[in-house]
C-alpha positions as CSV (number, residue, x, y, z in Angstrom):
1,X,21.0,30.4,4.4
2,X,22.0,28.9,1.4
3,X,21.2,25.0,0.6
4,X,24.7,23.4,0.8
5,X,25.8,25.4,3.5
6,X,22.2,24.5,5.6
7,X,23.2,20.6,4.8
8,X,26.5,21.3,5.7
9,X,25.4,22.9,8.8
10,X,23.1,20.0,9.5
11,X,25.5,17.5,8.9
12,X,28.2,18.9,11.4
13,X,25.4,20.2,14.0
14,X,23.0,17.7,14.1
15,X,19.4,18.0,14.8
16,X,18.6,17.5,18.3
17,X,15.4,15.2,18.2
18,X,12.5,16.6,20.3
19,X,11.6,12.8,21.2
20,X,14.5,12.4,23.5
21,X,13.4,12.3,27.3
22,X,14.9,10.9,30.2
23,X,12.5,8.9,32.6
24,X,15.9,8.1,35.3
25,X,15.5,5.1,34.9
26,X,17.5,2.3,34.5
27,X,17.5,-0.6,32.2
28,X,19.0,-4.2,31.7
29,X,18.7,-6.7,29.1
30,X,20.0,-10.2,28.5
31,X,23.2,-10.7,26.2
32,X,21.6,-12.3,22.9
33,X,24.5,-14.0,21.3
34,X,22.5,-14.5,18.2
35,X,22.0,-10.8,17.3
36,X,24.1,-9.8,14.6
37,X,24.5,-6.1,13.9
38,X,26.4,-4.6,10.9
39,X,29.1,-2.3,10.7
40,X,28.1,1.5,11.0
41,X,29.1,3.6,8.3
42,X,31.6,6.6,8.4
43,X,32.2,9.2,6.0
44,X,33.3,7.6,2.4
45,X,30.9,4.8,2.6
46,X,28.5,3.7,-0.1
47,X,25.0,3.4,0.2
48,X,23.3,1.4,-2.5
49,X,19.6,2.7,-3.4
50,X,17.2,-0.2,-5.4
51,X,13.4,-0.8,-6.0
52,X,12.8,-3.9,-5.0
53,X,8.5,-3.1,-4.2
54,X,8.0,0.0,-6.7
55,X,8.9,2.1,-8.7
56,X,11.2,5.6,-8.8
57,X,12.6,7.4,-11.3
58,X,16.3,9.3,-11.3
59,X,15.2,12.6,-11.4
60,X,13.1,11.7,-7.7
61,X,15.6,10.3,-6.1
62,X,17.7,13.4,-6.1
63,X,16.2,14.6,-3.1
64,X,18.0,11.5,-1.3
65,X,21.4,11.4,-2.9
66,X,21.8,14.8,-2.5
67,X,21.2,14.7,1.3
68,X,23.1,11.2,2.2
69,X,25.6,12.8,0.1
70,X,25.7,15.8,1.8
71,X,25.9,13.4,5.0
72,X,29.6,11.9,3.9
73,X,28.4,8.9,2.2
74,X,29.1,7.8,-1.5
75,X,26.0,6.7,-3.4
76,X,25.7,4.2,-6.1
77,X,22.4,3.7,-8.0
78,X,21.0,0.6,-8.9
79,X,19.7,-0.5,-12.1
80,X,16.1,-0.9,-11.5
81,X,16.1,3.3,-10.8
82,X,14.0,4.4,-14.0
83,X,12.7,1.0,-15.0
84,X,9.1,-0.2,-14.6
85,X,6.7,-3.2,-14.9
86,X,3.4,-1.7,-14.2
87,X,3.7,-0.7,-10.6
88,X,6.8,-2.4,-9.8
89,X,10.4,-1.1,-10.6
90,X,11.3,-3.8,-13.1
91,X,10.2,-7.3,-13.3
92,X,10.8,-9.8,-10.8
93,X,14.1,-10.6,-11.9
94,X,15.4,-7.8,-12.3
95,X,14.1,-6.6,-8.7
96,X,15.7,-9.3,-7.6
97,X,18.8,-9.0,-9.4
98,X,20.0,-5.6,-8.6
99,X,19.1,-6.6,-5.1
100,X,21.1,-9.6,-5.3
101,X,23.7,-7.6,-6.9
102,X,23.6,-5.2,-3.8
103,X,23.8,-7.4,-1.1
104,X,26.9,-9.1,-2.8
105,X,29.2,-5.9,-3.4
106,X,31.6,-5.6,-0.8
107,X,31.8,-1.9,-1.2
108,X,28.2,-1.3,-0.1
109,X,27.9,-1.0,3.2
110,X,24.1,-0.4,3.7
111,X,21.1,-0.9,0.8
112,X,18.4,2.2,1.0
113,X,15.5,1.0,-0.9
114,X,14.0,3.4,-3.0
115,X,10.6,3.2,-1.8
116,X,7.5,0.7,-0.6
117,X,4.2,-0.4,-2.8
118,X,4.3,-3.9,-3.5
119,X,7.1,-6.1,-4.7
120,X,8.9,-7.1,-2.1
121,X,7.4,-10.5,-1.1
122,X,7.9,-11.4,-5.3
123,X,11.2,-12.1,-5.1
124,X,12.6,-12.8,-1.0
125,X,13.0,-16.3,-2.1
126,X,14.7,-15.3,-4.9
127,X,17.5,-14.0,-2.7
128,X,20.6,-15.7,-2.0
129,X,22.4,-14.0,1.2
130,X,25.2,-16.0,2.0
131,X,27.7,-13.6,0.6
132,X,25.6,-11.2,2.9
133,X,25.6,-13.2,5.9
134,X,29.9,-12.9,6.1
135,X,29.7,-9.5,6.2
136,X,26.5,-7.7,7.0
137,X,25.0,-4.3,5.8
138,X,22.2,-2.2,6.8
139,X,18.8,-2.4,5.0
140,X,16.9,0.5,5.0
141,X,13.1,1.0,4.4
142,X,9.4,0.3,5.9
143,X,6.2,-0.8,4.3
144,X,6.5,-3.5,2.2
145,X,9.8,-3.5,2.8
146,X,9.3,-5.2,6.0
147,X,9.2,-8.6,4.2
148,X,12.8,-7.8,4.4
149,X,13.0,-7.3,8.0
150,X,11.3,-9.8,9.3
151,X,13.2,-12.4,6.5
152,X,16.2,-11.1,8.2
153,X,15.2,-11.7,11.8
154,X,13.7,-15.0,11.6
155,X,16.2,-16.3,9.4
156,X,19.2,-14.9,10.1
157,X,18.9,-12.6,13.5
158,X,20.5,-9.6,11.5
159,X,19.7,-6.1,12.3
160,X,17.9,-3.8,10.0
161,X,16.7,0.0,9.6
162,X,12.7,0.3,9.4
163,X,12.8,4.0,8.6
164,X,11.8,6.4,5.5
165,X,13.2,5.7,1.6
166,X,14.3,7.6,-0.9
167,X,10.2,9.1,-1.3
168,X,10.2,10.6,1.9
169,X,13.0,13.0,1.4
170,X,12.2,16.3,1.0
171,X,12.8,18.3,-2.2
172,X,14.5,21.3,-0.1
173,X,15.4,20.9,3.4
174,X,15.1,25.2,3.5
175,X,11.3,24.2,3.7
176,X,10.9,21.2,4.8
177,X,8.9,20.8,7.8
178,X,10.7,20.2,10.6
179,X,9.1,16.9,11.6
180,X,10.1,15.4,8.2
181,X,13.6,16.5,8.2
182,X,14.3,15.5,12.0
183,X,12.9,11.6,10.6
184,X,15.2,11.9,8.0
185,X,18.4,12.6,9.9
186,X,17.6,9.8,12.7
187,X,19.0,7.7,9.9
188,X,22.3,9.3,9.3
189,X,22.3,8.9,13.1
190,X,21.5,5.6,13.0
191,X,23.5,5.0,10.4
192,X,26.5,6.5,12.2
193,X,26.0,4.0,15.5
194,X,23.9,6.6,17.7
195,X,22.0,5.2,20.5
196,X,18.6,7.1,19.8
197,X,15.8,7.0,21.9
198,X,12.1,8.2,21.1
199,X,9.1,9.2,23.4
200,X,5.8,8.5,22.6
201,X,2.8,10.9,24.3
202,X,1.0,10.5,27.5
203,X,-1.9,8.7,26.7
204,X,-4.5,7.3,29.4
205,X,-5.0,4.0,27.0
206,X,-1.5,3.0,27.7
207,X,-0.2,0.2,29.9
208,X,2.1,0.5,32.0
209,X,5.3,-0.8,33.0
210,X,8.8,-1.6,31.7
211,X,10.7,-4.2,29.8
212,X,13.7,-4.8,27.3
213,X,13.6,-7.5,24.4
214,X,14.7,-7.3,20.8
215,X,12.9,-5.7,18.4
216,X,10.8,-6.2,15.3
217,X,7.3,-5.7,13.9
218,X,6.6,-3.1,10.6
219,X,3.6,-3.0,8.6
220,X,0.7,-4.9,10.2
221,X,-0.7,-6.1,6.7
222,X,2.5,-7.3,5.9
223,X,2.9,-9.3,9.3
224,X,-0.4,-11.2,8.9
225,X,0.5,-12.8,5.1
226,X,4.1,-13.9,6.6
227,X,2.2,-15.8,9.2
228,X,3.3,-19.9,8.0
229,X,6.0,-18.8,6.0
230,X,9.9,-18.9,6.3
231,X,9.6,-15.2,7.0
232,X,7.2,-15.3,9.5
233,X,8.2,-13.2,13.0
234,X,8.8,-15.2,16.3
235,X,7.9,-12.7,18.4
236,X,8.8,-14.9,21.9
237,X,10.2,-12.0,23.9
238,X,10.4,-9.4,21.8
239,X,8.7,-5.7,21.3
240,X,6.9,-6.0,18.5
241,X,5.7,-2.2,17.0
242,X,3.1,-2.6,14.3
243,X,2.0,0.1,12.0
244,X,-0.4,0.8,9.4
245,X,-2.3,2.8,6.4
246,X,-5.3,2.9,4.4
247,X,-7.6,-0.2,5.8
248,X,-11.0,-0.7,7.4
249,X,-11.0,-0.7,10.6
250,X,-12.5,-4.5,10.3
251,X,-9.8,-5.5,8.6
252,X,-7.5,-4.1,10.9
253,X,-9.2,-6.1,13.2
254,X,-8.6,-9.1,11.7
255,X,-5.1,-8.9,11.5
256,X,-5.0,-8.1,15.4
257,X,-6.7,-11.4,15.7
258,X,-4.5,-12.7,13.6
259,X,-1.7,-11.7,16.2
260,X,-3.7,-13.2,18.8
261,X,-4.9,-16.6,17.1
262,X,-1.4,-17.4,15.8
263,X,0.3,-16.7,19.2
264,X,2.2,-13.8,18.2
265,X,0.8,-11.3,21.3
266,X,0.9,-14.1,24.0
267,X,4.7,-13.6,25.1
268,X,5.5,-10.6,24.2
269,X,8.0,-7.9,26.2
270,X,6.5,-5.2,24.7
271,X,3.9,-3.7,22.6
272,X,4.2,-0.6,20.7
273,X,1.4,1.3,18.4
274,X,2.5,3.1,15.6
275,X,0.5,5.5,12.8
276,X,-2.9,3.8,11.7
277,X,-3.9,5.7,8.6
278,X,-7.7,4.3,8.7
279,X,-9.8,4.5,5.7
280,X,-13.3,5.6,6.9
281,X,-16.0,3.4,7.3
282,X,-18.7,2.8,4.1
283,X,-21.8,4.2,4.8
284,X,-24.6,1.5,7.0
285,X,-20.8,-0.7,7.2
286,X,-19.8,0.9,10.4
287,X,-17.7,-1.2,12.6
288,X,-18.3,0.5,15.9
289,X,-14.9,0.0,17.7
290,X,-11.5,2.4,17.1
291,X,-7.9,1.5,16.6
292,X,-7.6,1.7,20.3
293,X,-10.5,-0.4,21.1
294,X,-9.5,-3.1,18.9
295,X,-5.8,-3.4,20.6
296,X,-7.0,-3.2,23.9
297,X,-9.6,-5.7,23.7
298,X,-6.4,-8.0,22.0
299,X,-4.3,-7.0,25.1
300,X,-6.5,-6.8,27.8
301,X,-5.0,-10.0,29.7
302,X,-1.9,-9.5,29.2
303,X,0.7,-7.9,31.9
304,X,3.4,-6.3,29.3
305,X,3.8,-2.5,28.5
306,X,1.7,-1.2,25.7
307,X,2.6,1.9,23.9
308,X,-0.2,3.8,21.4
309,X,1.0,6.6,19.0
310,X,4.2,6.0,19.1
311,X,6.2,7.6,15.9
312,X,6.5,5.3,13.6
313,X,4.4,4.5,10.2
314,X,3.1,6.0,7.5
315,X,3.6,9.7,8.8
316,X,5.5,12.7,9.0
317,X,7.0,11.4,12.3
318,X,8.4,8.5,11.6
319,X,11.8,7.7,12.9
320,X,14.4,5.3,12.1
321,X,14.0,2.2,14.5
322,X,17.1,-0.8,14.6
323,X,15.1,-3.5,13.7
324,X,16.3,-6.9,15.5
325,X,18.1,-5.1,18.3
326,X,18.2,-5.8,21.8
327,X,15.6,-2.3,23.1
328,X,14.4,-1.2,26.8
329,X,11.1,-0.2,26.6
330,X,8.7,1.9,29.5
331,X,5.5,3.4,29.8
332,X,4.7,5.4,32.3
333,X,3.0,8.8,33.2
334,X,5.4,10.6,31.1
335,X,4.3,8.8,28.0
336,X,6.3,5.6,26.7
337,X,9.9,5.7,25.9
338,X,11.8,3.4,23.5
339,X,15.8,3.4,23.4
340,X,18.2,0.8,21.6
341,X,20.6,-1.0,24.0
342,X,22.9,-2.1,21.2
């Protein structure tokens, strides 16, 4: 088969996700007036693609236009696509500005940022959204990128897209694995206004039960240094996920007791465990507990639902999630199941 006619065949077919499972259940949740959720895109519609953490060149970024394109969209390219300050993809300012830029064009209907690293939390109070708040447009990305989400929740309750960027997409989707191409297409779907729903695996570690509440969480490291800022999550009610890569298991620790110490896990809906990428131990600097061990001893008085190994983080399966929307959430012998309710 032949590359534009496999996109094409993708695009018009769909990739049924193997996530999907039905528990026949059913689920209510409470009308939240504040929740803002921007327009879904149909076919015509730009999508923007910046740096605002690091860098990515043109020739990279290929991989991306070729398949949004391929999904109906239009693409325009920022300006800080082949620039670079160090690790970053341009200095502050002009991070900031082609952001800035982004959020203000009316013809963009949703921002893909090009990819995580470190940037992001530079220039979020350089940002000026009240062009953005009349009319809202999807943000797309994870990692550092979720200063941006939880900026947008806490100040705003807008909806966003924690998915994979423009670095995640793979250079042919002949041979991509399967895994990796079905995370990709979760955000066309998203994109589109599909009501996706992912399953997470049986695991005995799990708590059960069932609950629906909006949204939020990303990168774990992230979370903790928003903690006392303007950004900083309200998680009263919510399903928080949390995810994260290459840290000591004492530090990721810390941060859970972070969570607990600053109130963030006493009211909860919902927990949900993503990917923890863990760097190993140093030798005679063993900490003695697991990922698992560390969560539940966070948890272990509280009633809500708590998911482990869900997909999402810093891994092949890593599906696009609708950030500050309203979500039913239930664990249960078939494993833990997530689905958006708006």
């Amino acid at each position: 088969m032949k590359r534009k006619h496999f996109l094409s065949f993708m695009l018009t077919a769909g990739c049924t996700l193997p996530v999907h499972v039905s528990f026949g259940a059913s689920f209510k949740a409470l009308a939240n007036p504040s929740i803002k959720i921007p327009a879904y895109l149909k076919a015509g519609d730009t999508i923007g693609i910046t740096s605002p953490a690091g860098f990515m060149t043109s020739a990279e970024i290929q991989p991306a236009i070729a398949m949004m394109e391929s999904w109906g969209f239009k693409i325009k390219v920022g300006k800080t696509i082949d620039k670079r300050d160090f690790g970053m993809g341009g200095t502050d300012q002009e991070r900031a500005a082609d952001l800035q830029e982004m959020l203000n064009d009316p013809e963009i209907k949703a921002i893909m940022c090009a990819r995580g690293g470190y940037g992001m939390v530079r220039i979020i109070d350089l940002l000026n959204f009240d062009i953005f708040l009349q009319k809202p447009k999807w943000i797309i990305g994870f990692s550092d990128v979720t200063v941006l989400h939880c900026h947008l929740n806490r100040q705003y309750g807008i909806a966003s897209i924690h998915s994979k960027m423009c670095n995640s997409f793979p250079t042919d989707p002949l041979l991509a694995d399967p895994v990796q191409l079905e995370t990709i297409l979760s955000i066309n779907k998203l994109l589109k206004g599909e009501h996706l729903q992912y399953q997470g695996p049986v695991m005995s570690i799990n708590k059960p039960g069932k609950s629906s509440g909006i949204l939020v969480g990303g990168n774990l490291s992230i979370i903790e240094t928003l903690a006392g800022t303007k950004s900083d999550l309200n998680t009263d009610g919510k399903i928080l996920f949390v995810e994260d890569t290459g840290e000591y298991l004492y530090r990721l620790d810390r941060m859970f007791w972070n969570l607990k110490r600053t109130g963030k896990l006493d009211r909860l809906a919902g927990l949900i465990i993503g990917g923890f990428k863990v760097k190993p131990d140093d030798p005679g600097e063993e900490f003695g507990k697991t990922i698992y061990d560390i969560v539940l001893e966070k948890v272990k008085h509280y009633g809500y639902p708590v998911a482990f190994d869900f997909p999402v983080g810093h891994q092949k399966n890593n599906y696009a999630l609708k950030c500050g929307a309203n979500h039913s959430l239930e664990v249960g012998p078939k494993g833990s199941r997530l689905m958006a309710i708006n």
